[in-house]
C-alpha positions in Angstrom: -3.9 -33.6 -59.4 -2.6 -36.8 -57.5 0.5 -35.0 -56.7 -1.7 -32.0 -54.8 -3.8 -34.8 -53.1 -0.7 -36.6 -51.8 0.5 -33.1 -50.1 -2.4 -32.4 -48.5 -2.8 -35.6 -47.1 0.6 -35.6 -46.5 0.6 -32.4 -44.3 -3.0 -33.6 -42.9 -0.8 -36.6 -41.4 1.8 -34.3 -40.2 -0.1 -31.7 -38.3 -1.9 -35.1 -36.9 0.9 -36.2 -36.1 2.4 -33.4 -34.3 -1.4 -32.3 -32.4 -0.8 -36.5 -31.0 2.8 -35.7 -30.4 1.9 -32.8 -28.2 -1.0 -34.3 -26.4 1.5 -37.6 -25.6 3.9 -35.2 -24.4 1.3 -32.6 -22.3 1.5 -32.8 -18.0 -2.0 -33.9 -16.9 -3.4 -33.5 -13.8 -6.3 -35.2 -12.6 -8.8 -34.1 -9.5 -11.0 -36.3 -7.5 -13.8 -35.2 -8.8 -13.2 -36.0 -12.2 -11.3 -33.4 -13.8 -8.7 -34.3 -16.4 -6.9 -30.9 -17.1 -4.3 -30.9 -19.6 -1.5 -28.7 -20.0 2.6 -28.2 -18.0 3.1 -28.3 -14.9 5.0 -25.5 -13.2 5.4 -26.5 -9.9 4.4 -27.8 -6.9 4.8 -25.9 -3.3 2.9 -28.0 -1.1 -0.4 -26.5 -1.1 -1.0 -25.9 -5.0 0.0 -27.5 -8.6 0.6 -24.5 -11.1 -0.8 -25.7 -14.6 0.3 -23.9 -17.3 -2.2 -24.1 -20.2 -2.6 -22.5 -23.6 -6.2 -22.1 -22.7 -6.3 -20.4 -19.8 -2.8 -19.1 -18.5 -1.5 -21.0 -15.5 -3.6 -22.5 -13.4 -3.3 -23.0 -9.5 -5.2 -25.9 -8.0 -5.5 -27.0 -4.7 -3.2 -29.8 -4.0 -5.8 -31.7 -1.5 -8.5 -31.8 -4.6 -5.7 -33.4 -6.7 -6.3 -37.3 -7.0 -3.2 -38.2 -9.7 -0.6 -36.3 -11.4 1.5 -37.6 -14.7 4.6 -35.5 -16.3 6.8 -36.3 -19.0 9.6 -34.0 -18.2 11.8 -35.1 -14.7 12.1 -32.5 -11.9 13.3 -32.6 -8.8 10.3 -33.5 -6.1 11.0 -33.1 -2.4 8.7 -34.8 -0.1 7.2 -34.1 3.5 10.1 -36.2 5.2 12.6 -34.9 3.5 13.4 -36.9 0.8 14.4 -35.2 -2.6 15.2 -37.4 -6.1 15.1 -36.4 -9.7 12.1 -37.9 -11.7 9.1 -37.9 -13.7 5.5 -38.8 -11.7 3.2 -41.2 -13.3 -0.2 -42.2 -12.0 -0.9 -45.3 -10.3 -3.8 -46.4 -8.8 -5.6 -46.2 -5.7 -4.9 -42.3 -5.8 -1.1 -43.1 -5.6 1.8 -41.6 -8.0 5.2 -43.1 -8.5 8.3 -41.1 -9.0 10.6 -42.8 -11.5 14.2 -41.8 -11.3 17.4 -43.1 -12.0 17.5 -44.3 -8.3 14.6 -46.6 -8.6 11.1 -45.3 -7.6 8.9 -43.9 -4.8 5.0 -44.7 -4.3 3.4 -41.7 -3.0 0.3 -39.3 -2.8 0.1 -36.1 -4.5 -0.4 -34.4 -0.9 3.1 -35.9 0.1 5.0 -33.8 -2.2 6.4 -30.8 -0.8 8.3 -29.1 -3.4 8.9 -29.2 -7.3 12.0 -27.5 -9.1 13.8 -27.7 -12.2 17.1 -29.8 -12.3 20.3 -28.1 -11.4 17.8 -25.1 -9.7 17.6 -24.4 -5.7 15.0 -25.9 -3.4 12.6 -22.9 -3.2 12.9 -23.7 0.7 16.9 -22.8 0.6 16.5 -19.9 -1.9 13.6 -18.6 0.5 16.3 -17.9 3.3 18.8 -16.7 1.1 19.4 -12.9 0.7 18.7 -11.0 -2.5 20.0 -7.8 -3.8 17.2 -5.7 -6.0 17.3 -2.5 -7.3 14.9 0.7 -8.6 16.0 3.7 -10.5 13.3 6.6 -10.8 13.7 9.3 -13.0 11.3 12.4 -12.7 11.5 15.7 -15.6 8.8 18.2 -16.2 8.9 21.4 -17.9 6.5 24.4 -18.6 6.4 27.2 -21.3 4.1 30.1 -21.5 3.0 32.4 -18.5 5.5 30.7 -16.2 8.9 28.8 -17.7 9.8 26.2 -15.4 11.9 22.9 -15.3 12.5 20.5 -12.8 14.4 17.2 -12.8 14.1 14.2 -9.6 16.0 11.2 -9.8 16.2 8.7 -7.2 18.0 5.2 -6.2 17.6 2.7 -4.2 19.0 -0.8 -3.5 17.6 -3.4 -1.6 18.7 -6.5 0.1 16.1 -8.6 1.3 16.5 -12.3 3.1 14.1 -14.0 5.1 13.6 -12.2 8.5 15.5 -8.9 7.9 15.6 -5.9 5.1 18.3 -3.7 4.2 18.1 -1.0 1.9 20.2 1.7 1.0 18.8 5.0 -1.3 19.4 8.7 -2.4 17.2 11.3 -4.3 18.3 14.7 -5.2 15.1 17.1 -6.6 15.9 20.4 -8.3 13.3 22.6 -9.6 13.7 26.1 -11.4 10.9 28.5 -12.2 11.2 31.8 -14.1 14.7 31.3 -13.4 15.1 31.0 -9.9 15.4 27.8 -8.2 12.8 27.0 -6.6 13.9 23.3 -4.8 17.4 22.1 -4.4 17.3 19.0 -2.3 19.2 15.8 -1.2 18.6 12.9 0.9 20.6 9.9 1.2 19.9 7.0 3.6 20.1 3.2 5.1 17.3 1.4 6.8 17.8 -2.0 8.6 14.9 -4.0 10.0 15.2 -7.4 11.6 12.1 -9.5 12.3 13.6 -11.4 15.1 9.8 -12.9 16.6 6.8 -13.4 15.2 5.6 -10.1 14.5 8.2 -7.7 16.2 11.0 -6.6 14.6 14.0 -4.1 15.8 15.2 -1.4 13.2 18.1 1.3 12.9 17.8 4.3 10.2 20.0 7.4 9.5 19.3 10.0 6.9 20.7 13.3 5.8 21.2 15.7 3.4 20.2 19.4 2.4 17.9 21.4 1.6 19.0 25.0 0.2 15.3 26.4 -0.2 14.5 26.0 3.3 18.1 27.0 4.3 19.4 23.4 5.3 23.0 23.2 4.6 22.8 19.6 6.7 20.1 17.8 8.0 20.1 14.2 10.3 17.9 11.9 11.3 19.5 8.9 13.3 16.6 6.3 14.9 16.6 2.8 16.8 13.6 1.0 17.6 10.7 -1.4 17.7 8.8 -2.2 14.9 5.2 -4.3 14.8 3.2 -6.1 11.8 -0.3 -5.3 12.0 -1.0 -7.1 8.6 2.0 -9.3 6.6 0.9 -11.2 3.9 1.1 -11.8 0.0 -1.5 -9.1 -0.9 -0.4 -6.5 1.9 1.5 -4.6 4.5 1.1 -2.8 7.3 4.2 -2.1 9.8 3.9 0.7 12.5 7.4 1.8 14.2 8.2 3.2 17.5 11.8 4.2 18.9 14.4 6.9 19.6 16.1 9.6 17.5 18.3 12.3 17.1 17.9 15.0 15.6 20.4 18.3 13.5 19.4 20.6 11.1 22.1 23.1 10.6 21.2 26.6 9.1 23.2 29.1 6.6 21.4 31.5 8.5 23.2 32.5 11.1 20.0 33.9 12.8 18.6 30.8 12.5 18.7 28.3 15.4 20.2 24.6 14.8 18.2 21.8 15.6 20.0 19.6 18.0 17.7 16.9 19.4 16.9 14.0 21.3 12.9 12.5 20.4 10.7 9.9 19.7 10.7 8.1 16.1 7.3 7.1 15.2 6.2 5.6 11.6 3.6 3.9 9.4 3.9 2.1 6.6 1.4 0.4 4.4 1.6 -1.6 1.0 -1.3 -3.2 -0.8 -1.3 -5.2 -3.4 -3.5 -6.0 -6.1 -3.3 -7.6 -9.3 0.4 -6.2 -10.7 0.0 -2.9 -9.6 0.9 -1.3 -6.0 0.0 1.5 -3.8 2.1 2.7 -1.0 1.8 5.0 1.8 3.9 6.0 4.7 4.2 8.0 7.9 7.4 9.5 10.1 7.0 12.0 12.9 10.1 13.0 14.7 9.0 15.1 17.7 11.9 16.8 20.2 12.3 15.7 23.8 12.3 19.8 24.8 9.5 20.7 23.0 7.0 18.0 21.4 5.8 21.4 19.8 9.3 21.1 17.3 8.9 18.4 15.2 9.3 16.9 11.6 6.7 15.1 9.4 6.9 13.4 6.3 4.0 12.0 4.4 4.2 10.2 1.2 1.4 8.4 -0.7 1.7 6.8 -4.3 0.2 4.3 -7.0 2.5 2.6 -9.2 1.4 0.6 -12.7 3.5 -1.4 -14.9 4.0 0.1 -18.1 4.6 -2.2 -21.5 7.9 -3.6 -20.7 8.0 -5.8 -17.0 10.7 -3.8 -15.6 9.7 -0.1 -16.4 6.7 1.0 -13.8 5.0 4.8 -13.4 4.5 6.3 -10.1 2.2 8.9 -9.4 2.5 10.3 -5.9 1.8 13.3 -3.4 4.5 13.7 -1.0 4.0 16.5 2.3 7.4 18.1 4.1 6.1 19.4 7.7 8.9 21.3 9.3 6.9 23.0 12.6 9.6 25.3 13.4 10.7 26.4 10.1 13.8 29.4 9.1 13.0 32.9 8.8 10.4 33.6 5.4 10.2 29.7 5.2 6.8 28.0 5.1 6.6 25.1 7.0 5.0 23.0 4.9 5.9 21.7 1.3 4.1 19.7 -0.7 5.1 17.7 -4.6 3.1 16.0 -6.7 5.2 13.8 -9.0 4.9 11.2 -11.7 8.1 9.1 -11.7 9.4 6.5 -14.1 10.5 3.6 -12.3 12.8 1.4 -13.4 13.4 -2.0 -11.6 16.1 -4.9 -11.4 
């Protein structure tokens, strides 16, 4: 019986212990009103203090309400001016922190500091002007049995290099659908886009696609474009960019009845993006009217909602997507239209 007391005190002590340990070796984080919030802190970008907490995820709090901060573990704290050192902050008073590193230490506010990362990381201020490569992978199979047999298959790529005032992106689809045995889309596209945001709002961009489609009796289609582009809305939770430049434009037919398209026209487009919690939905424009006749043109519409599935990097899609074509081949309609639910897969 004394030997079963002694344990359980023994392991009372220890998860004591370890409950003190942790508290000793939690970030807090103090407002001035009052508020002593308890947990690790994440980062600091000038405007907020991300609190990570068991209790309630992290945390953002505005950095003005802060009075005091105090973290065990060092990081590396740039301040307004400009001055960056390696250090834990400990609270001091008369709303002031001190920065302890192996260089001495620096009396500040909580206001003052500009930037938080981890040691041997990037300023977030460098790595915001650097370019980075990212990458999506769709994937698109249905099938039917019964009345009608049909199977189609969609995949898709697309890369993406994005730095701070210009996008480039690079991407390629091919769609093939067969019903009762006859094929009833046999598509490709490949392109590049390239937009600079060289002022405020404006930005110039250059685009070229091609490809083919057999249903419709493209053996080669291009689209080259050059303009101006314009922000109506940039921010974190949403996009909206409209477009407005020049183009050329060649379809070629394997009818020989059939009529290229050889071109010169306007390039207009929309594009919209909204965020809202981790899901997207996305919509976009492009109208390509001829200089000889604005009554020959080419639209493409494409609206979709993607979700993240179980795993971070897999996402579903679900779209609608319209092909206009106004002056179409011989027993071709001029409008198609897919629905599609896509498997995304990002990187």
């Amino acid at each position: 019986m004394k030997i079963a007391k002694f344990c359980k005190l023994a392991l009372t002590g220890a998860v004591t212990l370890g409950l003190a340990w942790s508290a000793l070796r939690a970030d807090i984080v103090v407002t001035k009103d009052g508020a002593r919030l308890v947990g690790k802190i994440k980062k600091i970008d000038g405007s907020n203090i991300t609190l990570g907490t068991d209790y309630a995820g992290d945390i953002a709090i505005d950095q003005t309400k802060v009075e005091s901060i105090t973290m065990d573990d060092p990081l590396v704290i740039r301040l307004e001016g400009g001055t960056t050192m390696e250090g834990t902050v400990t609270a001091a008073a008369s709303g002031q922190v001190v920065i302890a590193g192996a260089d001495g230490t620096i009396n500040t506010t909580v206001t003052k500091i500009a930037a938080t990362w981890a040691p041997g990381g990037t300023d977030p201020a460098v790595a915001a002007l650097q370019r980075k490569w990212s990458y999506e992978a769709a994937v698109d199979i249905t099938g039917k049995n019964g009345n009608k047999e049909q199977l189609g298959t969609a995949v898709g790529l697309r890369a993406t290099l994005t730095g701070a005032k210009d996008k480039l992106q690079f991407y390629t689809a091919y769609n093939r659908q067969e019903t009762d045995g006859l094929k009833s889309a046999d598509q490709f596209q490949a392109g590049i886009d390239y937009a600079n945001n060289f002022k405020g709002h404006m930005s110039w961009y250059v685009r070229n696609e091609g490809g083919f489609d057999r249903i419709k009796d493209i053996e080669l289609y291009n689209v080259s474009a050059a303009g101006i582009g314009y922000d109506f809305i940039k921010n974190a939770r949403q996009e909206f960019t409209g477009r407005f430049g020049l183009s050329f434009r060649y379809e070629g037919y394997k009818n020989p009845l059939t009529e290229d398209v050889k071109s010169a026209g306007l390039d207009l487009g929309l594009r919209h993006v909204y965020h809202f919690h981790d899901m997207r939905m996305l919509n976009s424009l492009t109208f390509v009217p001829a200089f000889d006749d604005f009554g020959t043109y080419r639209a493409v519409h494409d609206s979709s909602f993607e979700m993240p599935l179980a795993a971070a990097k897999w996402k579903l899609r679900l779209g609608l997507n319209n092909d206009y074509n106004s002056e179409p081949g011989p027993g071709v309609e001029e409008l198609d239209t897919t629905y599609y639910s896509r498997l995304i897969l990002t990187w």
